[in-house]
Structures are given as structure tokens and as C-alpha cells.
VEXMAR-676616 format. One line per 8 residues: number of its first residue (from 1); their letters; for each residue z, y, x of N, C-alpha, C. Coordinates in steps of 0.05 Angstrom, whole numbers, plus 5000, padded with zeros to 4 digits. Atoms other than C-alpha are relative to their C-alpha. Layout:
VEXMAR-676616
NUM = a = Z:Y:X:Z:Y:X:Z:Y:X | ... $
end
This chain:
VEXMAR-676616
1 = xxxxxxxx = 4998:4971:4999:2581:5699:5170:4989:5012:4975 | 5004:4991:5020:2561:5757:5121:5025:4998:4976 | 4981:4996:5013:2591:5770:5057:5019:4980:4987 | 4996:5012:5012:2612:5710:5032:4993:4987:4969 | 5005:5005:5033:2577:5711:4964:4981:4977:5011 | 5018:5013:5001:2534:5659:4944:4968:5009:5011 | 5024:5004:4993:2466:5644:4975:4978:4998:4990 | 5029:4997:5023:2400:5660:4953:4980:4997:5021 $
9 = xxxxxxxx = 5027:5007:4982:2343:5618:4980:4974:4987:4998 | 5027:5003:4998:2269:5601:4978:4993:4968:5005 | 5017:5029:4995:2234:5530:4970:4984:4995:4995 | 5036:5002:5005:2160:5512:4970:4994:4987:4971 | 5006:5008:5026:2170:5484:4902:5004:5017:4981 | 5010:4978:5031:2140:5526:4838:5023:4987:4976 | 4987:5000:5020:2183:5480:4794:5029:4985:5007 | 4988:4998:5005:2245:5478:4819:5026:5010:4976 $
17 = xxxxxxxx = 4979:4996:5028:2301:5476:4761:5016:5027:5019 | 4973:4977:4984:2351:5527:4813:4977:5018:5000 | 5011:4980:5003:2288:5575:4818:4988:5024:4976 | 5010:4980:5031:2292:5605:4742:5023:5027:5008 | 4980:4983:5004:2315:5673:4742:4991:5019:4969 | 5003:4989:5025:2319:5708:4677:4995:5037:5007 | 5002:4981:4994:2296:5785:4677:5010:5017:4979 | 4981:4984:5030:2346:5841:4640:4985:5022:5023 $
25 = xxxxxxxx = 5001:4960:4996:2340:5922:4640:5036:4994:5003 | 4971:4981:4988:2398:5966:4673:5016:4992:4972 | 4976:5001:5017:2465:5955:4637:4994:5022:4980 | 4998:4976:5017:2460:6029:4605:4970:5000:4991 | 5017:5000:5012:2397:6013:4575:4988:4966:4988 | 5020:5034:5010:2359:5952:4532:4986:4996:5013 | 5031:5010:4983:2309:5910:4558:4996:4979:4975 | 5010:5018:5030:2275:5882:4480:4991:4975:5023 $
33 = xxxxxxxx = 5027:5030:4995:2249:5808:4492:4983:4991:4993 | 5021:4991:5005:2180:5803:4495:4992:5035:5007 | 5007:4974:4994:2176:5879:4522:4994:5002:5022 | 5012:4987:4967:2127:5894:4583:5016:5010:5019 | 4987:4985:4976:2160:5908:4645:4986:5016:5016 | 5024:4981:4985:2126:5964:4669:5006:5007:5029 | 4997:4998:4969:2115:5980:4747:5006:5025:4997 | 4980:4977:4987:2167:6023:4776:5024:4990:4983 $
41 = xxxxxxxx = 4976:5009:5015:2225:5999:4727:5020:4990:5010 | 4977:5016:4990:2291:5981:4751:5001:4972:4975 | 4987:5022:5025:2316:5910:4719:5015:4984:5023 | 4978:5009:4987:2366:5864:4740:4985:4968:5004 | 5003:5033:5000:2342:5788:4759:5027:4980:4998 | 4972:5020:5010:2399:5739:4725:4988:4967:5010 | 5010:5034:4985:2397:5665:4762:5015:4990:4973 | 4997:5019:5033:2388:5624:4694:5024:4980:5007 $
49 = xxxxxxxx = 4972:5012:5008:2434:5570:4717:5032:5001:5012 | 4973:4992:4996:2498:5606:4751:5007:5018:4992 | 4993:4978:5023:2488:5672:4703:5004:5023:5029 | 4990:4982:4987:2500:5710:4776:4976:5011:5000 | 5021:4983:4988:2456:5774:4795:4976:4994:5029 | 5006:5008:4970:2406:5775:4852:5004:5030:5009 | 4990:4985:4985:2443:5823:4897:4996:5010:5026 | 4987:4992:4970:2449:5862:4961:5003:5024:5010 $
57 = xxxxxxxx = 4981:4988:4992:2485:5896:5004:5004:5009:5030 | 5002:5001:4966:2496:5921:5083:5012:4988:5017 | 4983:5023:4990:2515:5860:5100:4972:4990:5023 | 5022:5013:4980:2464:5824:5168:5002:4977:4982 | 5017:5029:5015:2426:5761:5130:5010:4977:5034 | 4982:5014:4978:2462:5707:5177:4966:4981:5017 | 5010:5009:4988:2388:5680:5204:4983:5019:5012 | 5013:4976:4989:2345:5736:5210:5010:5026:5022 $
65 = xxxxxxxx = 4992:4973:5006:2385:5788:5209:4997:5031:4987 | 5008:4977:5031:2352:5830:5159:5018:4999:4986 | 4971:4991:5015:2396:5850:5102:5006:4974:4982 | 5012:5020:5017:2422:5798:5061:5001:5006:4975 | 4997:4992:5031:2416:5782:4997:5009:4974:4987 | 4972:5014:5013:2470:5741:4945:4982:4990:4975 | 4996:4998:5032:2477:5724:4868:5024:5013:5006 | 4983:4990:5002:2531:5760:4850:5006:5009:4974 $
73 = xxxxxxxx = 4999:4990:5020:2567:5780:4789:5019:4966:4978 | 4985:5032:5020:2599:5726:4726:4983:5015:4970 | 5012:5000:5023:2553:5710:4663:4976:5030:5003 | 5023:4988:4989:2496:5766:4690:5023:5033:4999 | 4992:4970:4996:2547:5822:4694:5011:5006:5029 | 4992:5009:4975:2557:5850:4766:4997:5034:5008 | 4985:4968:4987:2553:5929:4795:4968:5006:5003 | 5020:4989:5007:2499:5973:4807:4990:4993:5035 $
81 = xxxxxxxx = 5009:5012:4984:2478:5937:4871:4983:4972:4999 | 5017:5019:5008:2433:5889:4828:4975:5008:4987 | 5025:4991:5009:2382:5935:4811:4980:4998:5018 | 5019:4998:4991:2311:5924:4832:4967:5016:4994 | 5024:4985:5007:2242:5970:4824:4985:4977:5001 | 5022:5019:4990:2194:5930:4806:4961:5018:5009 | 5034:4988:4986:2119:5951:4848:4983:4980:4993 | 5018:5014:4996:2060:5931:4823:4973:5019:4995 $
89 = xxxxxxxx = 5033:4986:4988:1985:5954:4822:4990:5011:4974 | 5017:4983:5034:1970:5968:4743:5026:5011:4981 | 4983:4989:5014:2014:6002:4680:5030:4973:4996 | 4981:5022:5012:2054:5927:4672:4993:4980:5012 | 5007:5026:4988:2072:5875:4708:4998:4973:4987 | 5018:5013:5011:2021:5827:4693:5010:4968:5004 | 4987:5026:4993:2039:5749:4693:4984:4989:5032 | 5015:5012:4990:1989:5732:4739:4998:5014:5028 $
97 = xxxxxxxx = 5002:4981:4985:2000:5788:4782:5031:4993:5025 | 4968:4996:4972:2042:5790:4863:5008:5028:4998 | 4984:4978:5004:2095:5840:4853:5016:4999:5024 | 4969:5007:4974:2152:5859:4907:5017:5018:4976 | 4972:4987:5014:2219:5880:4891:5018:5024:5021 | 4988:4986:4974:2246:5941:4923:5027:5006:4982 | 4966:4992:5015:2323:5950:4913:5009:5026:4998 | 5001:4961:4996:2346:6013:4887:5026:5011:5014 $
105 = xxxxxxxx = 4975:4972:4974:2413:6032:4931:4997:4993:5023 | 4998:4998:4961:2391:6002:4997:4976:4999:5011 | 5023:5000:4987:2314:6007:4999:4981:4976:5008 | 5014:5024:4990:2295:5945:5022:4982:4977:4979 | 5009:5007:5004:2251:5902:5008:4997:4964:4993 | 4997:5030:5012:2261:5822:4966:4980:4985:5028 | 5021:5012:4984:2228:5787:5026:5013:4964:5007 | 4995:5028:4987:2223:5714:5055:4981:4989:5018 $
113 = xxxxxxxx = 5026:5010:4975:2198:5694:5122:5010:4964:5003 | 5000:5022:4995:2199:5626:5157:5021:4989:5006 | 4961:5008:4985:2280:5624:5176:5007:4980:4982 | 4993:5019:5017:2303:5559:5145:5035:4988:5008 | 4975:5012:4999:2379:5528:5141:4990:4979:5006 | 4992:5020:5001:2410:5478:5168:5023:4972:4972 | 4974:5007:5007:2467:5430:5144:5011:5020:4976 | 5003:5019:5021:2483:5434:5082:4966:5004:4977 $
121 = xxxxxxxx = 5023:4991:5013:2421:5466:5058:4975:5000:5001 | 5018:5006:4982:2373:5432:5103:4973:5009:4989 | 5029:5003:5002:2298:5458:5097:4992:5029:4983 | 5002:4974:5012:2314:5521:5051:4998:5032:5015 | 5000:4979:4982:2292:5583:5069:5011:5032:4995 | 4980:4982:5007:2333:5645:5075:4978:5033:4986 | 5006:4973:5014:2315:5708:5027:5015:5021:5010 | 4990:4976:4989:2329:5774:5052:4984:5023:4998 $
129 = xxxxxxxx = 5013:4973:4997:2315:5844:5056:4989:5007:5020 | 5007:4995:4978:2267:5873:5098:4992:5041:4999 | 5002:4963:5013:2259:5961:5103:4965:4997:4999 | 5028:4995:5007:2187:5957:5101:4971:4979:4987 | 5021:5013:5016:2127:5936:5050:4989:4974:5021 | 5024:5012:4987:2089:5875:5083:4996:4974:4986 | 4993:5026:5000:2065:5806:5075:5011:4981:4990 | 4979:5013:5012:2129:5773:5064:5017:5009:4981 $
137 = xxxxxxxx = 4991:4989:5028:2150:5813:4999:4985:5002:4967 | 5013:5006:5027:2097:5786:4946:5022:4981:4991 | 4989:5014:5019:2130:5755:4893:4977:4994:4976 | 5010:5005:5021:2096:5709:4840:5020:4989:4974 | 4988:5020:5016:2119:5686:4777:4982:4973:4994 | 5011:5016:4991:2104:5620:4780:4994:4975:4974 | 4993:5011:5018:2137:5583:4718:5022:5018:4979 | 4984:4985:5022:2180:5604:4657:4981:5003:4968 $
145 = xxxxxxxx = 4993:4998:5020:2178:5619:4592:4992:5035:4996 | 5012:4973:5009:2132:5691:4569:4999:5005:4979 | 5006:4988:5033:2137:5723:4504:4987:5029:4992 | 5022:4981:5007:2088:5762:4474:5012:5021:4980 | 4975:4992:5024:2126:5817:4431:4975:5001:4971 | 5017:4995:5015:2105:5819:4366:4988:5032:4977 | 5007:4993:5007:2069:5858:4331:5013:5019:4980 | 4976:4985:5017:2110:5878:4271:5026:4986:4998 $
153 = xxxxxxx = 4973:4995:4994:2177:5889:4290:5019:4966:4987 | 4992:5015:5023:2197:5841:4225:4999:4969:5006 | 5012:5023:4979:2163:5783:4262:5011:4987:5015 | 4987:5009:4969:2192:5741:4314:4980:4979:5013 | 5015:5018:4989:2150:5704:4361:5011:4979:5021 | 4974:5020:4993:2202:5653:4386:5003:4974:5001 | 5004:5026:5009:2209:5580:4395:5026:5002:4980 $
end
């Protein structure tokens, strides 16, 4: 059931290779690399290795039934149903710091409780939207790749 897009789901492992997502600004604006993402900011989360958005939509999440949520999109381009606010507690979200993600056209909230698949996806657990702050909507970054911008412009601080 649901929309048919691809599946977007949760595993107790920090270094999963399928759990990189890359973080862009809104289409109609840059997002420099190496530039603070400051709390309240829309940006788009791109899944590093299928290039789709993390999406959603008023579609029922096929375990919960909270809202679900997809990838969606080809090479990170996809509609304005991949924007997310990012919330956190100081001017920039900090590496070290639990953030949630609230989506900006349907409200809800990036969450993941204990609902896990079966067959073919045995043990994974389902991500979804939930309408209100709690609990199950910290997000850490866990692993990846941080760049520090530099300093003068001229500079690149880059592998």
C-alpha cells in the first residue's frame, strides 16, 4: 500500500553505507559547501547513493499509519514536497547536536518508532511522519564528511 515510491527506513547501524544523505538548500537558492546550516532553514536531504529526495506526502505510512515518508525525485531533483525546517536549540546546527526535521507543506514531523518490516526488508524500521514534536523525532548526525568553510573565500578546504 501507499504511494508506491521508494522506501525510507531506519537501522541501528551509525555506519551503514545506505544511511548517507547529502544536505542541499531549496532549488531557488544556494546552499555554499562548508556553510552553517542554521536552525529554522529549509534544505533538501539527497540519499547519497540513489540521488532521490527524502520526501512526503498524504499518503498513511503502511505500518504505523502516520504519514509516510519516500526518496523521491532523479539525481536530487524532485518538487517542493522535499523541503524540511531544520529545529534546533542554538544559531547552527551544531554536529554534535539532536535536531528534528519538520516538513514544510505537511507539518509533520521526520520520526521513527519501533514498527519494523517484514520480508524483504526484514528487521528495518519504518520512518514516518508524526504531527507532533516528541521523543521519536531527534535526529543525529552520526557519520559523514564536515567541512569547515574557509576562511578566505580564495581558499578551499577540500580533500
Amino acid at each position: 500500500t501507499g504511494s508506491g515510491q521508494q522506501s525510507v527506513t531506519g537501522v541501528e547501524a551509525s555506519d551503514d553505507a545506505n544511511s548517507y544523505w547529502r544536505i542541499r538548500g531549496k532549488s531557488d537558492s544556494s546552499c555554499q559547501r562548508g556553510t552553517p546550516v542554521k536552525c529554522g532553514q529549509a534544505i533538501r536531504l539527497t540519499h547519497v547513493n540513489t540521488g532521490k529526495n527524502l520526501h512526503t506526502h498524504h499518503f498513511p505510512s503502511p505500518l504505523s499509519n502516520n504519514q509516510e515518508v519516500s526518496a523521491f525525485g532523479d539525481d536530487g531533483e524532485g518538487d517542493d514536497l522535499d523541503f524540511w525546517i531544520v529545529q534546533c536549540s542554538g544559531s547552527y546546527w551544531e554536529r554534535e547536536d539532536a535536531v528534528r526535521f519538520k516538513h514544510v507543506g505537511t507539518e509533520v514531523f521526520l520520526s521513527i518508532t519501533g514498527e519494523q518490516y517484514g520480508h524483504p526488508i526484514r528487521g528495518q524500521r519504518e520512518v514516518h511522519g508524526m504531527p507532533a514534536a516528541n521523543h521519536h523525532n531527534y535526529w543525529k548526525a552520526m557519520e559523514g564528511v564536515f567541512i569547515k568553510p574557509s576562511l578566505d573565500p580564495a581558499k578551499h578546504d577540500e580533500l
